[in-house]
Biopython code that builds the backbone (N, CA, C, O; Angstrom):
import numpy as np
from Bio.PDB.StructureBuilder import StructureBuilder

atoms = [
    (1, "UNK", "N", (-14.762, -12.260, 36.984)),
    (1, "UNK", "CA", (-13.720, -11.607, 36.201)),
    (1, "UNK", "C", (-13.639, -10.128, 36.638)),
    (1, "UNK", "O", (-14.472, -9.335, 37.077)),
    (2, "UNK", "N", (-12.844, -10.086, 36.464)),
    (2, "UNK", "CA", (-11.986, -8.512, 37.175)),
    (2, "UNK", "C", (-12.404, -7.435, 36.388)),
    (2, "UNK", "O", (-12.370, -7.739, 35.196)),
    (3, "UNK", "N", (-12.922, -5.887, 36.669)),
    (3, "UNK", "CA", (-12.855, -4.800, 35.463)),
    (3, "UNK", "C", (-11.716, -5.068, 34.887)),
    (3, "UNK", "O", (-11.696, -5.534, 33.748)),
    (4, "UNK", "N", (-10.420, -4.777, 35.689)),
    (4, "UNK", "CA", (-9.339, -4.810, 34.937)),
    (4, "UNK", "C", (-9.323, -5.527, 33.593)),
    (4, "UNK", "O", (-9.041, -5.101, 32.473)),
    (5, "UNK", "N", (-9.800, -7.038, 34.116)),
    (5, "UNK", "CA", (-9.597, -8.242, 32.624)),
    (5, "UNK", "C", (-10.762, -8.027, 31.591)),
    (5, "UNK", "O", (-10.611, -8.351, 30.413)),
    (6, "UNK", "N", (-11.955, -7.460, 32.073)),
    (6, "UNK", "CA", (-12.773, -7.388, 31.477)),
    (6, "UNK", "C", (-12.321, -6.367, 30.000)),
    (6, "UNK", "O", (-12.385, -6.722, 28.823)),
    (7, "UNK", "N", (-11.904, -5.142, 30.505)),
    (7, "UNK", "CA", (-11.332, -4.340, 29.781)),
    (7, "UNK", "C", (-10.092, -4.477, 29.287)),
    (7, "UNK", "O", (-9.851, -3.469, 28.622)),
    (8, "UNK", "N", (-9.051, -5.330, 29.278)),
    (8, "UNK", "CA", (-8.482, -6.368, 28.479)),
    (8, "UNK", "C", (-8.856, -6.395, 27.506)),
    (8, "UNK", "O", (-8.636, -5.824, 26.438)),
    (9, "UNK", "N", (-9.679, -7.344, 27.990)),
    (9, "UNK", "CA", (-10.747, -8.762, 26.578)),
    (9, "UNK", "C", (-10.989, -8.109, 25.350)),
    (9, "UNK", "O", (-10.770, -8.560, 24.226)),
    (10, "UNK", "N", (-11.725, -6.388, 25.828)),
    (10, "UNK", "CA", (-12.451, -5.388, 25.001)),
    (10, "UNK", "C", (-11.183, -5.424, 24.253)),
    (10, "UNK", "O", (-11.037, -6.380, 23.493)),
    (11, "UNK", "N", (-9.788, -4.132, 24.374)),
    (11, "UNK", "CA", (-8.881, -3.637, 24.026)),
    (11, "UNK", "C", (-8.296, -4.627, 23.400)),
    (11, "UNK", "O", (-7.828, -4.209, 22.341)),
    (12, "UNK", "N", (-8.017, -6.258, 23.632)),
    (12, "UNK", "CA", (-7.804, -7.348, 22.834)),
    (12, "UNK", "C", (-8.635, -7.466, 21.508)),
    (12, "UNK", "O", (-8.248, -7.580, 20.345)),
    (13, "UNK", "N", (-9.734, -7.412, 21.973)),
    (13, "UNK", "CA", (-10.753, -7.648, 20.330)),
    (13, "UNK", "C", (-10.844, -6.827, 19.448)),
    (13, "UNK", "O", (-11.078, -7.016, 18.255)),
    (14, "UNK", "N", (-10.564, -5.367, 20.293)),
    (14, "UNK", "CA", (-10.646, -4.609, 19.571)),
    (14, "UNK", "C", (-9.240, -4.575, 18.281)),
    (14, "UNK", "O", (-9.399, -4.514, 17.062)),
    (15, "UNK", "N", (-8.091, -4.629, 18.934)),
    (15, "UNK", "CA", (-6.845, -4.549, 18.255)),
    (15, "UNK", "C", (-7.059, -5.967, 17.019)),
    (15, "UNK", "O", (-6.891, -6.170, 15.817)),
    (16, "UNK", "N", (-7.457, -6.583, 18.059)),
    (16, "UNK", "CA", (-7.173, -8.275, 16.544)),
    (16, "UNK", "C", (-8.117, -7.396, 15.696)),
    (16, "UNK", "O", (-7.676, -7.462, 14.549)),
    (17, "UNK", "N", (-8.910, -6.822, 15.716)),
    (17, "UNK", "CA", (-9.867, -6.441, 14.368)),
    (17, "UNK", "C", (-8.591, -5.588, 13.454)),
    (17, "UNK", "O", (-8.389, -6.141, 12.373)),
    (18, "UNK", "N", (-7.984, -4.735, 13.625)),
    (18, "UNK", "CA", (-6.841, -4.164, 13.269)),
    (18, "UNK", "C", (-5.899, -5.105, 12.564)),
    (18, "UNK", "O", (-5.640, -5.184, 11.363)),
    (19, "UNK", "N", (-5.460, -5.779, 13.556)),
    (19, "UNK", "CA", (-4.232, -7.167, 13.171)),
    (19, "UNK", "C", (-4.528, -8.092, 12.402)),
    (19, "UNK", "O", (-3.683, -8.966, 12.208)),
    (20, "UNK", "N", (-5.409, -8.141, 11.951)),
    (20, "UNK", "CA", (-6.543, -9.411, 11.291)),
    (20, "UNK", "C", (-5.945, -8.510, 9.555)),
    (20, "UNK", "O", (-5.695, -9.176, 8.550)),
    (21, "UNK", "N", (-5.854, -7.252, 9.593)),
    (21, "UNK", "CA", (-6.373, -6.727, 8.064)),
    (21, "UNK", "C", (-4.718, -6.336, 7.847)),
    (21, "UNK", "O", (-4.446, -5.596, 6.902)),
    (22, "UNK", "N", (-3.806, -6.752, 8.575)),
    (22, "UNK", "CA", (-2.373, -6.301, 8.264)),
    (22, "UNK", "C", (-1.238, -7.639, 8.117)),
    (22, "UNK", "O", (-1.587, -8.741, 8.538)),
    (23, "UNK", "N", (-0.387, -7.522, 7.728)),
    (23, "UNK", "CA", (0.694, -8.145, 7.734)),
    (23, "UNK", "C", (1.641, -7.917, 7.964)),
    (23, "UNK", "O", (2.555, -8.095, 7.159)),
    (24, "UNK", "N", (1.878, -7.260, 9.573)),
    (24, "UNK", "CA", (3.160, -6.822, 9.706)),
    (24, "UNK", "C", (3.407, -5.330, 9.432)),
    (24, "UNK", "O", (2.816, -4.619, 8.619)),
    (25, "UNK", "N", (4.339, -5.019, 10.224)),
    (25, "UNK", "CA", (4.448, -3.606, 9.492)),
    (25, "UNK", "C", (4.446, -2.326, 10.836)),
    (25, "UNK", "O", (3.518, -2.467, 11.633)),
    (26, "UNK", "N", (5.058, -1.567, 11.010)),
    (26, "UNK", "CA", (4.916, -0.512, 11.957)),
    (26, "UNK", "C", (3.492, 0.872, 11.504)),
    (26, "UNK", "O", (3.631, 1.593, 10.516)),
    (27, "UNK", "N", (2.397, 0.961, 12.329)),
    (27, "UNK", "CA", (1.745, 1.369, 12.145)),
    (27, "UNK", "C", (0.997, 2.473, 13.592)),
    (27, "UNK", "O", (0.693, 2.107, 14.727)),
    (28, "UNK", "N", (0.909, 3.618, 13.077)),
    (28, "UNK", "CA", (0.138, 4.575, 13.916)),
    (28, "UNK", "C", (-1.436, 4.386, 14.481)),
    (28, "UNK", "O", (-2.336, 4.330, 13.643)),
    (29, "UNK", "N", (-1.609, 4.334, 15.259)),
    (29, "UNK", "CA", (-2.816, 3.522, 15.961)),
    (29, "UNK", "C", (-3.264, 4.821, 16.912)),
    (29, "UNK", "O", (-2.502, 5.432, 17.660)),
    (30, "UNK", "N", (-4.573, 5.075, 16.719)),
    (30, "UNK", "CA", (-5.375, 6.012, 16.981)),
    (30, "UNK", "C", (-6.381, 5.412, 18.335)),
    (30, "UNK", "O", (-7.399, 4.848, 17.935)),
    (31, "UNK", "N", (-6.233, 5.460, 19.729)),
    (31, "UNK", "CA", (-7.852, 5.119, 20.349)),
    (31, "UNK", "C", (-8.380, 6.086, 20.547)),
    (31, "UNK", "O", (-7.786, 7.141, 20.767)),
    (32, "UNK", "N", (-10.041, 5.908, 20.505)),
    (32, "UNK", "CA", (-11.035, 6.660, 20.014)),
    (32, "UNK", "C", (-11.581, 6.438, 21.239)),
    (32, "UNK", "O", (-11.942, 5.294, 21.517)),
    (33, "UNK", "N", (-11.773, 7.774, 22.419)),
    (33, "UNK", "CA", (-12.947, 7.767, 23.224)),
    (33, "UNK", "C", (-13.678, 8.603, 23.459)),
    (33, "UNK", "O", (-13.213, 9.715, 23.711)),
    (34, "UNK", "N", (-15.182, 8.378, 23.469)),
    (34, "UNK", "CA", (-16.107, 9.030, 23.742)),
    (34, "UNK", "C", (-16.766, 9.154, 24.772)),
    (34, "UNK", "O", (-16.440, 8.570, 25.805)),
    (35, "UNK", "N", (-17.993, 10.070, 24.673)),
    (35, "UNK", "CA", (-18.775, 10.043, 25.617)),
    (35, "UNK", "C", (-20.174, 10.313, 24.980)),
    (35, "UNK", "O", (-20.115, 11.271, 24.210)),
    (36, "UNK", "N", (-21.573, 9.681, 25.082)),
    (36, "UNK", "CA", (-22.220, 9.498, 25.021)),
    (36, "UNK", "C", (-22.144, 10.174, 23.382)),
    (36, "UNK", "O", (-22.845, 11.151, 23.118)),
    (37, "UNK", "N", (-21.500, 9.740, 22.640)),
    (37, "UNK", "CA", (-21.371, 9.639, 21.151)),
    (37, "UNK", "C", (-20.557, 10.892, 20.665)),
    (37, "UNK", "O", (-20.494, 11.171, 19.468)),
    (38, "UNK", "N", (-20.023, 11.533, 21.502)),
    (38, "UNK", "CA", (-19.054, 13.063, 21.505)),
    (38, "UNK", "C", (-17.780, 12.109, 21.525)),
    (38, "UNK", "O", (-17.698, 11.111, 22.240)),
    (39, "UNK", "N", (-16.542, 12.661, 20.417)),
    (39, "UNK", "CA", (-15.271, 12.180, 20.236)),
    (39, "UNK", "C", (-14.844, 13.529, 21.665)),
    (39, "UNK", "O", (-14.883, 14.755, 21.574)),
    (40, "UNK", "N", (-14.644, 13.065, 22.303)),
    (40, "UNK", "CA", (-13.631, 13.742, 23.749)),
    (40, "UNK", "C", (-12.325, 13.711, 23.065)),
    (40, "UNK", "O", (-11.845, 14.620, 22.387)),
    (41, "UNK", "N", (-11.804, 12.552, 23.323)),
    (41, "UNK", "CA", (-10.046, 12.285, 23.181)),
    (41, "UNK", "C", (-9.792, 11.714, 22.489)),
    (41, "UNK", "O", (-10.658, 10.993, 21.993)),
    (42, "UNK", "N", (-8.564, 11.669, 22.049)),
    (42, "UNK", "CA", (-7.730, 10.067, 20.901)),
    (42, "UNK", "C", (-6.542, 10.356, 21.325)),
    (42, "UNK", "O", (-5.994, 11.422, 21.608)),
    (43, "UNK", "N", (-6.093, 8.888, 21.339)),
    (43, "UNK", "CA", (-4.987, 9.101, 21.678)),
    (43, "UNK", "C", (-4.117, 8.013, 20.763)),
    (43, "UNK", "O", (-4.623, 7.022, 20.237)),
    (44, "UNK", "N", (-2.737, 8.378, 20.675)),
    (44, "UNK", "CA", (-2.313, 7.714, 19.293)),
    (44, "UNK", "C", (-0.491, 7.326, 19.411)),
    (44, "UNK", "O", (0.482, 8.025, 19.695)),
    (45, "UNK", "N", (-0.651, 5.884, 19.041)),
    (45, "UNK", "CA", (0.882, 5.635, 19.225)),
    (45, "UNK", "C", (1.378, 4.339, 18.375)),
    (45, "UNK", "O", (0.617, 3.431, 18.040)),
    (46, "UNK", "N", (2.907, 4.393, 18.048)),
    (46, "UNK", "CA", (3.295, 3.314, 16.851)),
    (46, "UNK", "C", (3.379, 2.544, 17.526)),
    (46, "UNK", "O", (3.939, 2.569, 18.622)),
    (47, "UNK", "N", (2.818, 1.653, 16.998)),
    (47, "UNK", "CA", (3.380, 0.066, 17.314)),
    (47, "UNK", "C", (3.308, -0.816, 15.977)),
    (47, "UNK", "O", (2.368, -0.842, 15.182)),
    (48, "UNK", "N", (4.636, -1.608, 15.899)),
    (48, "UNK", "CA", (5.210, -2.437, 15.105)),
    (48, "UNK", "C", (4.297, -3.684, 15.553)),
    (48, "UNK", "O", (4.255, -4.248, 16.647)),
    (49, "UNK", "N", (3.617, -3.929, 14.432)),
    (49, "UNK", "CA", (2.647, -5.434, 14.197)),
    (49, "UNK", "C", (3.425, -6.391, 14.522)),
    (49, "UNK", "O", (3.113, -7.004, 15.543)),
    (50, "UNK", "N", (4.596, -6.798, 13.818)),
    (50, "UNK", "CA", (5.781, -7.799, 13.802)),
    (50, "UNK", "C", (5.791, -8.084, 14.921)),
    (50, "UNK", "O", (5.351, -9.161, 15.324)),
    (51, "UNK", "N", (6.372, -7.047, 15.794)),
    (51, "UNK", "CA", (7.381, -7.244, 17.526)),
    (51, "UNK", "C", (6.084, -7.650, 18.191)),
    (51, "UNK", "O", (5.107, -6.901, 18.177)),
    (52, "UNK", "N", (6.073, -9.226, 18.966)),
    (52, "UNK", "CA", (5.172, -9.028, 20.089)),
    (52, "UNK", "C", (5.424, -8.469, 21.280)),
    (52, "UNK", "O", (4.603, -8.565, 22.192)),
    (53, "UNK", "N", (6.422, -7.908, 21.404)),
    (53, "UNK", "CA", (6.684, -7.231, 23.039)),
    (53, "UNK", "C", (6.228, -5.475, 22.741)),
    (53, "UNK", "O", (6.218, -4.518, 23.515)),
    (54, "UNK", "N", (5.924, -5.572, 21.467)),
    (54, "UNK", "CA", (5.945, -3.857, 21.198)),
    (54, "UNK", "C", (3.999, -4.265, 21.239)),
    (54, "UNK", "O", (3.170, -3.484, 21.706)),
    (55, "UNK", "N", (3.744, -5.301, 20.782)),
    (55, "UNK", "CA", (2.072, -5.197, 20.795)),
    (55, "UNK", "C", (1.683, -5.515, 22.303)),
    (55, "UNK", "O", (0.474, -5.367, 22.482)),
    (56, "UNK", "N", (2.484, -5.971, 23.600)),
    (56, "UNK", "CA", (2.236, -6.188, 24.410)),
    (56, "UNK", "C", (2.087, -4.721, 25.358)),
    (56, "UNK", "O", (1.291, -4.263, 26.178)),
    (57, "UNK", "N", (3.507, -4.264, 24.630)),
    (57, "UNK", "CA", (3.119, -2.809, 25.511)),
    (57, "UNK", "C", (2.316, -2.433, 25.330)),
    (57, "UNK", "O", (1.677, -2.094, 26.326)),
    (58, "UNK", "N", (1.579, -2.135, 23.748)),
    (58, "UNK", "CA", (0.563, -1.136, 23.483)),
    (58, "UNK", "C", (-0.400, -1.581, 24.171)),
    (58, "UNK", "O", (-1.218, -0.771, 24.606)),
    (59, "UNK", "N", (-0.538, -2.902, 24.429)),
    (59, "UNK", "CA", (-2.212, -3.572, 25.197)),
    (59, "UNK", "C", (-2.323, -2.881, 26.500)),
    (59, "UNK", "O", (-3.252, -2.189, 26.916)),
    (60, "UNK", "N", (-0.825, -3.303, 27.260)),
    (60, "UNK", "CA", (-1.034, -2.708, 28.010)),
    (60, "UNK", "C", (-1.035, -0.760, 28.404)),
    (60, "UNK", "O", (-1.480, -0.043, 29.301)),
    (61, "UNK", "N", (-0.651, -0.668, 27.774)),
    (61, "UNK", "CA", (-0.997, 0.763, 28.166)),
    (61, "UNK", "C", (-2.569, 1.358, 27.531)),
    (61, "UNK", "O", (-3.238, 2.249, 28.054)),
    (62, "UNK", "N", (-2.849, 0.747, 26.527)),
    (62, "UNK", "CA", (-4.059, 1.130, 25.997)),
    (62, "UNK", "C", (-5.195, 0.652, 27.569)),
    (62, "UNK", "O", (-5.840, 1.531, 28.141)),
    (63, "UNK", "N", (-5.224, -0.443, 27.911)),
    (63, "UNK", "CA", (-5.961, -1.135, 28.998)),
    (63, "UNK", "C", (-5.956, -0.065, 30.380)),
    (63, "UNK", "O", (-6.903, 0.072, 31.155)),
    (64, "UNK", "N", (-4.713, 0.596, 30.453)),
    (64, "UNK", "CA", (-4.526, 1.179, 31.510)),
    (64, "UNK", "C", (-5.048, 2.435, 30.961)),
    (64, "UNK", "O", (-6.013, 2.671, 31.687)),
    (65, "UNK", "N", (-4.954, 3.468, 30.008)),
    (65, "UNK", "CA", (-5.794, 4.545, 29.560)),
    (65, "UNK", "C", (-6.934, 4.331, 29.551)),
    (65, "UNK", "O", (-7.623, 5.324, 29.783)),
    (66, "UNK", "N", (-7.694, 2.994, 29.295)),
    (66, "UNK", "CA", (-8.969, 2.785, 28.874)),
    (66, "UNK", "C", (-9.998, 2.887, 30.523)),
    (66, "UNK", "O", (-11.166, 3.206, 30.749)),
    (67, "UNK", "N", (-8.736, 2.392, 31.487)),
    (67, "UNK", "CA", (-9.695, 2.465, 32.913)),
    (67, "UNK", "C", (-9.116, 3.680, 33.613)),
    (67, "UNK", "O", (-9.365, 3.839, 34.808)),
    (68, "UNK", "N", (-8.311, 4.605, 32.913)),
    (68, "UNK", "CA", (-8.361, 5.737, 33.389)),
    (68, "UNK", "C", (-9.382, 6.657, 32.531)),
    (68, "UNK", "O", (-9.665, 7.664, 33.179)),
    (69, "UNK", "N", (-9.887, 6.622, 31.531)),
    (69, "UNK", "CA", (-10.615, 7.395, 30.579)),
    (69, "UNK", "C", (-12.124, 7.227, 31.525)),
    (69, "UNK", "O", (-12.840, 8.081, 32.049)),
    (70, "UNK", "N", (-12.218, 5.747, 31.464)),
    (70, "UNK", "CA", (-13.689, 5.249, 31.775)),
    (70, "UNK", "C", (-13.902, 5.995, 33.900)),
    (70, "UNK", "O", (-15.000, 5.919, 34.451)),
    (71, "UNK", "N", (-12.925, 6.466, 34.480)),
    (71, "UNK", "CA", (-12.918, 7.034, 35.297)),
    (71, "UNK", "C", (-13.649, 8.166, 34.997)),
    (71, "UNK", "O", (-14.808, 8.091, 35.404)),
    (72, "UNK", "N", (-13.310, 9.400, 34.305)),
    (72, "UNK", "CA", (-13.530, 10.122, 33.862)),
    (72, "UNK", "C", (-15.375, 10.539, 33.154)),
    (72, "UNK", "O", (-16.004, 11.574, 32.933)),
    (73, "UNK", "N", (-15.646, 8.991, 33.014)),
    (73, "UNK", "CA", (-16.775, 8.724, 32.094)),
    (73, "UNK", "C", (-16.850, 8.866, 30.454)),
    (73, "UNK", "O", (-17.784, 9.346, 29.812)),
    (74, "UNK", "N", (-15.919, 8.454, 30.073)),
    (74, "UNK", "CA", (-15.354, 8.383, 28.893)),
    (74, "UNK", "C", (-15.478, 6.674, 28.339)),
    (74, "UNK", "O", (-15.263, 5.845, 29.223)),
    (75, "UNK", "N", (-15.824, 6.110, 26.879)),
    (75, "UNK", "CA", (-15.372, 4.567, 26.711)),
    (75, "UNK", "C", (-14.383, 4.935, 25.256)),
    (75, "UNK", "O", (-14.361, 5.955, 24.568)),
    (76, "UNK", "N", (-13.543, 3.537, 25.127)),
    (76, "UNK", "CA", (-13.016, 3.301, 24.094)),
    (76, "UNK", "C", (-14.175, 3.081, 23.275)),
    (76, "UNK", "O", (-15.004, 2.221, 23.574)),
    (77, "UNK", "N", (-14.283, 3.819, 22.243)),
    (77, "UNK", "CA", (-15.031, 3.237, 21.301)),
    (77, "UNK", "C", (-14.638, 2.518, 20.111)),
    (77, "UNK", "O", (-15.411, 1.669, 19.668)),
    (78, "UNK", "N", (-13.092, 2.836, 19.304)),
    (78, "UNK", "CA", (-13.046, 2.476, 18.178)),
    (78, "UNK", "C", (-11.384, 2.544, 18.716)),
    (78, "UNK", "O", (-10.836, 3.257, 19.557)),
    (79, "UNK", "N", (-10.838, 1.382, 17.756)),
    (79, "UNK", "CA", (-9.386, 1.591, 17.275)),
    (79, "UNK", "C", (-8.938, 1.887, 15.957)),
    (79, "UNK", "O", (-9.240, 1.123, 15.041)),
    (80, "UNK", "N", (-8.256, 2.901, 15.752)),
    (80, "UNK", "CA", (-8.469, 3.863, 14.110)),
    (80, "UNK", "C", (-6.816, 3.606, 13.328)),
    (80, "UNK", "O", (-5.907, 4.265, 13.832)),
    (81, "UNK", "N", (-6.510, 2.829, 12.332)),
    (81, "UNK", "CA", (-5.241, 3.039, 11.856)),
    (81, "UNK", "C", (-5.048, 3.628, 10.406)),
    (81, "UNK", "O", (-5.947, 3.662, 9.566)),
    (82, "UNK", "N", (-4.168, 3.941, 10.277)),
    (82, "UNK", "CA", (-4.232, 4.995, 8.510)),
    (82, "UNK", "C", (-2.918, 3.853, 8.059)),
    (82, "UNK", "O", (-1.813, 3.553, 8.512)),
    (83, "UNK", "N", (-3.884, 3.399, 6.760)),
    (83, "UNK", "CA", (-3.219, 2.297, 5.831)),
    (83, "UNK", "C", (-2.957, 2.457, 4.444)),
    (83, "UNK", "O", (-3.886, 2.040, 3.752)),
    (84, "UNK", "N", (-1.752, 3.043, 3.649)),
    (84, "UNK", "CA", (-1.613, 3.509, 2.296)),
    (84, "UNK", "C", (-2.882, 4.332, 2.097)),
    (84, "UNK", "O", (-3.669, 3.997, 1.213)),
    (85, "UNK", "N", (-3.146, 5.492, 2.945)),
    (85, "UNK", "CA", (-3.637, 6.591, 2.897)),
    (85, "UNK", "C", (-5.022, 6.236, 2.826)),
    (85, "UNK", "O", (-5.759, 6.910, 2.107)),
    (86, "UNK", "N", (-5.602, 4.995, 3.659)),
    (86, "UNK", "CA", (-7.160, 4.850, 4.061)),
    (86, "UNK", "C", (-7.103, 4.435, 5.524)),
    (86, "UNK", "O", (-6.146, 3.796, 5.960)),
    (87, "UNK", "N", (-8.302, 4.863, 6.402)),
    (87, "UNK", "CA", (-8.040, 4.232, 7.062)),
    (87, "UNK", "C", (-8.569, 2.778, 7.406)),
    (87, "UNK", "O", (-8.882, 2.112, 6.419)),
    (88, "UNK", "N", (-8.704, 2.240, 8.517)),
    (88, "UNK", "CA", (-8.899, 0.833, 9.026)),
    (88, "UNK", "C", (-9.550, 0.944, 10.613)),
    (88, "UNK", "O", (-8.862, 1.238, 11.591)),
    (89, "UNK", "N", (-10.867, 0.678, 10.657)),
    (89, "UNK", "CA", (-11.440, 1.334, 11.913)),
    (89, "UNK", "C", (-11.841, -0.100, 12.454)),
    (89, "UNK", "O", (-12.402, -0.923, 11.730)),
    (90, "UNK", "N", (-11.505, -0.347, 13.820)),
    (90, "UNK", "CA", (-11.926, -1.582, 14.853)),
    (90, "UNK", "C", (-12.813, -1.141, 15.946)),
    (90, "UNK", "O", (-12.380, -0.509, 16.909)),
    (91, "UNK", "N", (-14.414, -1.565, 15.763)),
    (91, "UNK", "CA", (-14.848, -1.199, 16.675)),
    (91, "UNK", "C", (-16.145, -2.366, 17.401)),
    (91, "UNK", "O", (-16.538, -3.082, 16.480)),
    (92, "UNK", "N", (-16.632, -2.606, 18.301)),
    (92, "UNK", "CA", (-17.450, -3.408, 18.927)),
    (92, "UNK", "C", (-19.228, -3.222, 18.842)),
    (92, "UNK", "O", (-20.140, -3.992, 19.144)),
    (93, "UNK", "N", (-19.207, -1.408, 18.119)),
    (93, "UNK", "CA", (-20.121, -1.088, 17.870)),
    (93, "UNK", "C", (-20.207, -0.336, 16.955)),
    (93, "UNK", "O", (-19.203, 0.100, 16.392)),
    (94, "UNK", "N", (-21.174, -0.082, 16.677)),
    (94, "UNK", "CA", (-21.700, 0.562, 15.003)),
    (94, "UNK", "C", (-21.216, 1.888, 15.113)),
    (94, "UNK", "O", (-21.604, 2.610, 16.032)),
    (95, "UNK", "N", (-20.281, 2.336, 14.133)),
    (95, "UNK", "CA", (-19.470, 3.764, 14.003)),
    (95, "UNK", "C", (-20.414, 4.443, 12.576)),
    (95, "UNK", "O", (-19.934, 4.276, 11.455)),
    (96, "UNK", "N", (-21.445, 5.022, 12.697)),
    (96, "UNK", "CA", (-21.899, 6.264, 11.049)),
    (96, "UNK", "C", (-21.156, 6.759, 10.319)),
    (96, "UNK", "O", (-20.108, 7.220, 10.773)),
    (97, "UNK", "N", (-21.396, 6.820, 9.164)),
    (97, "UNK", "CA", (-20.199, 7.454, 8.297)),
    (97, "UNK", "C", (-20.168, 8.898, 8.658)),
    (97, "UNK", "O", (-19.559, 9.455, 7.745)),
    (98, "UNK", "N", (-20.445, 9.561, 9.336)),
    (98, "UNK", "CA", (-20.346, 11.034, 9.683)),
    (98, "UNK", "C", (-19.599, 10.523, 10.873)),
    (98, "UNK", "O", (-18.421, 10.689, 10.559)),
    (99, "UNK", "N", (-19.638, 9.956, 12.147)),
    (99, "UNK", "CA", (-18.711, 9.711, 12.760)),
    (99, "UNK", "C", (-17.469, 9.489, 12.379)),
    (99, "UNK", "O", (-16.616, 10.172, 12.946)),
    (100, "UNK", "N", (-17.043, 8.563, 11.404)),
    (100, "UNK", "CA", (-16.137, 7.814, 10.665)),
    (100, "UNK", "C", (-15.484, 9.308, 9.744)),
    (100, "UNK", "O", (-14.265, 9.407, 9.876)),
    (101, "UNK", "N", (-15.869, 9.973, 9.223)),
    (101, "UNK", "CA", (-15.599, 11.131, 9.038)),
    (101, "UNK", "C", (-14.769, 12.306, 9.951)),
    (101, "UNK", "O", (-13.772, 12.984, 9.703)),
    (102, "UNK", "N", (-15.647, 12.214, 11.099)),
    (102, "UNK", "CA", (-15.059, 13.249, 12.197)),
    (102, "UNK", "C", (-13.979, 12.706, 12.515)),
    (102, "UNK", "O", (-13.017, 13.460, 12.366)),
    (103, "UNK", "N", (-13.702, 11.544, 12.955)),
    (103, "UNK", "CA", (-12.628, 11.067, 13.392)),
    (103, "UNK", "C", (-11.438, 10.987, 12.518)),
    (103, "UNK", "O", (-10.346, 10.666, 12.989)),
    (104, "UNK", "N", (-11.619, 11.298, 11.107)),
    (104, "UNK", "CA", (-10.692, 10.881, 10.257)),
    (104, "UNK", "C", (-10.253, 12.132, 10.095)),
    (104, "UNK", "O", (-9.064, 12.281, 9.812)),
    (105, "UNK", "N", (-11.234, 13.454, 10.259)),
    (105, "UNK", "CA", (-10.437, 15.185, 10.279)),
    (105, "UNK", "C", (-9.708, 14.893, 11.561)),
    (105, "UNK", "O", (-8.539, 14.649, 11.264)),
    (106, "UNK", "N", (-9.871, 14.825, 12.682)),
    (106, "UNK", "CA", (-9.170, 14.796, 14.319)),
    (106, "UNK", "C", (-7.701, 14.372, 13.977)),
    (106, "UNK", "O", (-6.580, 14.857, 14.133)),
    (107, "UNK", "N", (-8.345, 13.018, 13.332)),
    (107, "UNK", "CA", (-6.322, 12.295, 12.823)),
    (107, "UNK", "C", (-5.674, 13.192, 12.152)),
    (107, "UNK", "O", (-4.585, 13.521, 12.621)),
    (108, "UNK", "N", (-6.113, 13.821, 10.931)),
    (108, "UNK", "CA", (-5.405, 14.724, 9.916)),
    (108, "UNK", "C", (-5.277, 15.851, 10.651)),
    (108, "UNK", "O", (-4.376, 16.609, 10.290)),
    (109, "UNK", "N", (-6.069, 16.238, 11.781)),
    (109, "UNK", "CA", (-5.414, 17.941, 12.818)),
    (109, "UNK", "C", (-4.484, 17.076, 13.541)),
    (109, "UNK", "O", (-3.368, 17.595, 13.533)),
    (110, "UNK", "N", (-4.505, 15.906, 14.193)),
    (110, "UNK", "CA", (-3.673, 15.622, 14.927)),
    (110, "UNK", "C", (-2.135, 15.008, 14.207)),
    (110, "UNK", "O", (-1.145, 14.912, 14.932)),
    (111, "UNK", "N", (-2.090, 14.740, 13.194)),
    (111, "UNK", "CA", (-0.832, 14.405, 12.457)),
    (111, "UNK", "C", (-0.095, 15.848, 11.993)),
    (111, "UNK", "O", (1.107, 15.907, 11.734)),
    (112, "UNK", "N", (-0.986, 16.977, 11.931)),
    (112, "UNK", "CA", (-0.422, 18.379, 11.148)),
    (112, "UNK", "C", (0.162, 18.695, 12.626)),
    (112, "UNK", "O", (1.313, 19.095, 12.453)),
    (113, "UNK", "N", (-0.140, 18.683, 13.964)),
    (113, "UNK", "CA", (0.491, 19.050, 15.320)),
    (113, "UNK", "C", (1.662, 18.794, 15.034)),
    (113, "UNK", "O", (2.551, 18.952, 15.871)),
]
sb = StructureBuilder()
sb.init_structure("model")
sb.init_model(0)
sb.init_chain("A")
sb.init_seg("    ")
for serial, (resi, resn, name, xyz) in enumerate(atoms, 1):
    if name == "N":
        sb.init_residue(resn, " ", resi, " ")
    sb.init_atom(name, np.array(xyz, "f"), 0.0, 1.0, " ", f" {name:<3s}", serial, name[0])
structure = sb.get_structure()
């Protein structure tokens, strides 16, 4: 199996953890990457649950950031969405509530931009 697909598979599991807790609905979607447990970047974009061609784009472009990040030495760690003012965090590995914290000020500086 290919990096490419490999990192797929990830960015796939990661999102169904997301899609699993919704029903539809246009929603702001946060990816979370780090580096050796430092939030570096997020990067953040709508996609409508409903439309599958709108969840297809996001895969793919998330997949393609994710092996440009991991260039860098950066991983996806978490996928972050804000749901009637909580959020909804998808991740493959164990996120601390002080992590889970930091990331949730980053969203609130990055929504006031």
């Amino acid at each position: 199996m290919s990096v490419r697909h490999q990192v797929r598979g990830y960015v796939e599991k990661l999102f169904e953890g997301l899609k699993e807790k919704l029903h539809g609905g246009e929603y702001l979607v946060f990816n979370v990457y780090a580096k050796e447990g430092n939030i570096l970047e997020m990067v953040d974009a709508r996609v409508d649950f409903s439309d599958e061609e709108a969840i297809k784009k996001f895969l793919d472009r998330t997949t393609r950031e994710t092996l440009e990040q991991e260039v860098k030495g950066l991983r996806l760690i978490a996928m972050v969405l804000e749901k009637d003012g909580d959020y909804v965090f998808s991740s493959q590995e164990e996120i601390s509530e002080e992590l889970k914290e930091e990331i949730k000020e980053m969203i609130e500086q990055l929504k006031e931009e």
